[in-house]
C-alpha positions in Angstrom: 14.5 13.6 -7.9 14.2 14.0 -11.5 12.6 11.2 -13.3 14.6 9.2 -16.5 13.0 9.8 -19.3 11.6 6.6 -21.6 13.3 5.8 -24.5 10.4 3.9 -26.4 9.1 7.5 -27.6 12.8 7.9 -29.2 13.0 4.8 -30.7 9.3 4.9 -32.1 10.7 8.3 -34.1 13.5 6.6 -35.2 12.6 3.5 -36.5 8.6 3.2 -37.3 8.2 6.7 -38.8 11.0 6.9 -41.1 9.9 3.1 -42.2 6.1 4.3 -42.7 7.5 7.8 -44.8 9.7 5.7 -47.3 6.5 2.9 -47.8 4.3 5.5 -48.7 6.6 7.2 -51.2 7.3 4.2 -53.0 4.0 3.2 -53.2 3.5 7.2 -54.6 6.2 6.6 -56.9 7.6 9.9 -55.2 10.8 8.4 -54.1 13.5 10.8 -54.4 17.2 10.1 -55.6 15.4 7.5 -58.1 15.9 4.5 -55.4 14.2 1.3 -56.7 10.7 0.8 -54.4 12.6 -3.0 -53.0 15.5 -1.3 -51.8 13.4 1.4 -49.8 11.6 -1.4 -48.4 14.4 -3.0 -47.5 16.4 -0.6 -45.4 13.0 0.2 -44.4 12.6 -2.9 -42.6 16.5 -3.1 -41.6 15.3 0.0 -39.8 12.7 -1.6 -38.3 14.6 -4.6 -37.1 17.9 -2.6 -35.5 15.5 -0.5 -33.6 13.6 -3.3 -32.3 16.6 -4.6 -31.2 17.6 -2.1 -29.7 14.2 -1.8 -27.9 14.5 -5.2 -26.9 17.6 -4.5 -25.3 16.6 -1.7 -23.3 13.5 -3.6 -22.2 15.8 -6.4 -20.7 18.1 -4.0 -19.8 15.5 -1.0 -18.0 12.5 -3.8 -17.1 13.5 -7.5 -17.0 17.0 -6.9 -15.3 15.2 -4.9 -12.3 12.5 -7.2 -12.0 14.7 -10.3 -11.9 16.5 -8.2 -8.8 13.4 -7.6 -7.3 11.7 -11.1 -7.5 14.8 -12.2 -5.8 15.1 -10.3 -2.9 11.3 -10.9 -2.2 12.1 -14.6 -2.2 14.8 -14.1 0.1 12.5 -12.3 1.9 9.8 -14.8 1.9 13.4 -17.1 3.3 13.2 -14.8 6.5 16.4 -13.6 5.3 16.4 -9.6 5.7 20.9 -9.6 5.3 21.4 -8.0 2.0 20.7 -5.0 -0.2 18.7 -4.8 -3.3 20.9 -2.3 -6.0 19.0 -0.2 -8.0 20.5 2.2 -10.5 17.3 3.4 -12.5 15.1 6.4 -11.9 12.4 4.8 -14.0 9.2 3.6 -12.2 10.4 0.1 -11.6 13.6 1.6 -10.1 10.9 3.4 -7.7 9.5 0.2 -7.0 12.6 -1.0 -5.8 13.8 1.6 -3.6 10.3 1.3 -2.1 10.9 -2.2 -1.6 14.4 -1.8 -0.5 13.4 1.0 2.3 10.5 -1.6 3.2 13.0 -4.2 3.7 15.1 -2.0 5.8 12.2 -1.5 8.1 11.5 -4.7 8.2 15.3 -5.4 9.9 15.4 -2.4 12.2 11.3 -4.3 13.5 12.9 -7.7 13.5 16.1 -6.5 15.3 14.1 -4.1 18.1 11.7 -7.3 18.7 14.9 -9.3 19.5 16.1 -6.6 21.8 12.6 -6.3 23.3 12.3 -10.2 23.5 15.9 -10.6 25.4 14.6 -7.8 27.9 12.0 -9.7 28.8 13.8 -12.2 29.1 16.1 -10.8 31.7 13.3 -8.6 33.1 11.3 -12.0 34.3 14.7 -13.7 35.6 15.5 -10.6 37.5 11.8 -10.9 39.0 12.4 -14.8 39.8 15.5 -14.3 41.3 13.7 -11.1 43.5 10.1 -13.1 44.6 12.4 -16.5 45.1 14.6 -15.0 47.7 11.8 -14.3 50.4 10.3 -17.1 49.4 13.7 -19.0 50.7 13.7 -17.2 53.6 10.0 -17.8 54.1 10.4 -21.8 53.8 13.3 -22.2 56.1 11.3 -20.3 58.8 8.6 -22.7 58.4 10.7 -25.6 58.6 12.5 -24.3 61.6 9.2 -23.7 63.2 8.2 -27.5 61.8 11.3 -29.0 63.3 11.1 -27.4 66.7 13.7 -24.8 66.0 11.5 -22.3 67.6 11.0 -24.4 70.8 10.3 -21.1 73.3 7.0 -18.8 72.7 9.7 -15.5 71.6 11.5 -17.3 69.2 8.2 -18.9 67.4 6.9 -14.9 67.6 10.3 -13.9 66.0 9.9 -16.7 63.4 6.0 -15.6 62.0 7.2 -12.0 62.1 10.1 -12.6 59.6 8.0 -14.5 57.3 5.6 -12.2 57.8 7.7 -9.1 56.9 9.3 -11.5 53.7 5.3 -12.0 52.6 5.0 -8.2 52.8 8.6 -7.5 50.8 6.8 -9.9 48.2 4.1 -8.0 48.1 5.6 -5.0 47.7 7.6 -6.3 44.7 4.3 -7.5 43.1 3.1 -4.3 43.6 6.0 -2.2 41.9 5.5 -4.9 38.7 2.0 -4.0 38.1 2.4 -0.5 38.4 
């Protein structure tokens, strides 16, 4: 990417050095064209003042105008608020800044959006393991009260009974099992 050049080099040639030749002629006496010394000092300094004009302008224009943009999306920023997009139009270093701070902020969405994603599938992951660990666990307690109630009134049924909840303990061990592995 090729860098913009500055234009305070330019507008130092421009204004200050022509202002500094014609002050040091007329205080030579060496002006040429016989133009009266007051005269030469004052386009001189109308010199001076259009060019720092014009230098103010591109200061607000190139500087204060990008960081204005910038101080704004960092306080949106700041707001949580990562929804918009910071323009930059300037291949000076502040317009560097901003595209820095623009690709930053883009990051900073795509993080925020994958920890949502991440957060809902953990969401779902732990219903999914509820719902799988509270099914035996049904089964288990209606055994148990069957067996409590007298349900299981003859020795084979009451043998039937403990080895279904024990096969639904081992099915919820086996599901632990697969989750921390």
């Amino acid at each position: 990417m090729k860098a913009k050049k500055s234009l305070v080099p330019v507008m130092f040639s421009v204004t200050l050095v022509p202002f500094l030749l014609l002050v040091l002629m007329a205080f030579e006496e060496r002006i040429p064209w016989n133009i009266p010394r007051d005269e030469v000092l004052f386009f001189g300094l109308i010199i001076v003042v259009v060019g720092g004009v014009t230098l103010c302008g591109w200061v607000f224009q190139d500087v204060i105008r990008p960081l204005r943009s910038l101080q704004a999306a960092m306080k949106e920023i700041r707001d949580g608020n990562l929804d918009f997009t910071l323009e930059v139009d300037s291949d000076s270093e502040i317009g560097m800044l901003c595209r820095d701070f623009e690709e930053m902020r883009i990051r900073l969405k795509e993080s925020a959006e994958e920890k949502v994603a991440y957060d809902k599938e953990s969401k779902m992951l732990l219903s999914n393991i509820s719902h799988d660990l509270r099914t035996p666990l049904t089964a288990i307690k209606g055994y148990v009260e069957g067996i409590r109630d007298g349900v299981a009134s003859s020795p084979e049924k009451l043998d039937k009974y403990i080895r279904t909840i024990y096969n639904k303990t081992m099915d919820m061990d086996r599901l632990l099992d697969e989750l921390t592995f």
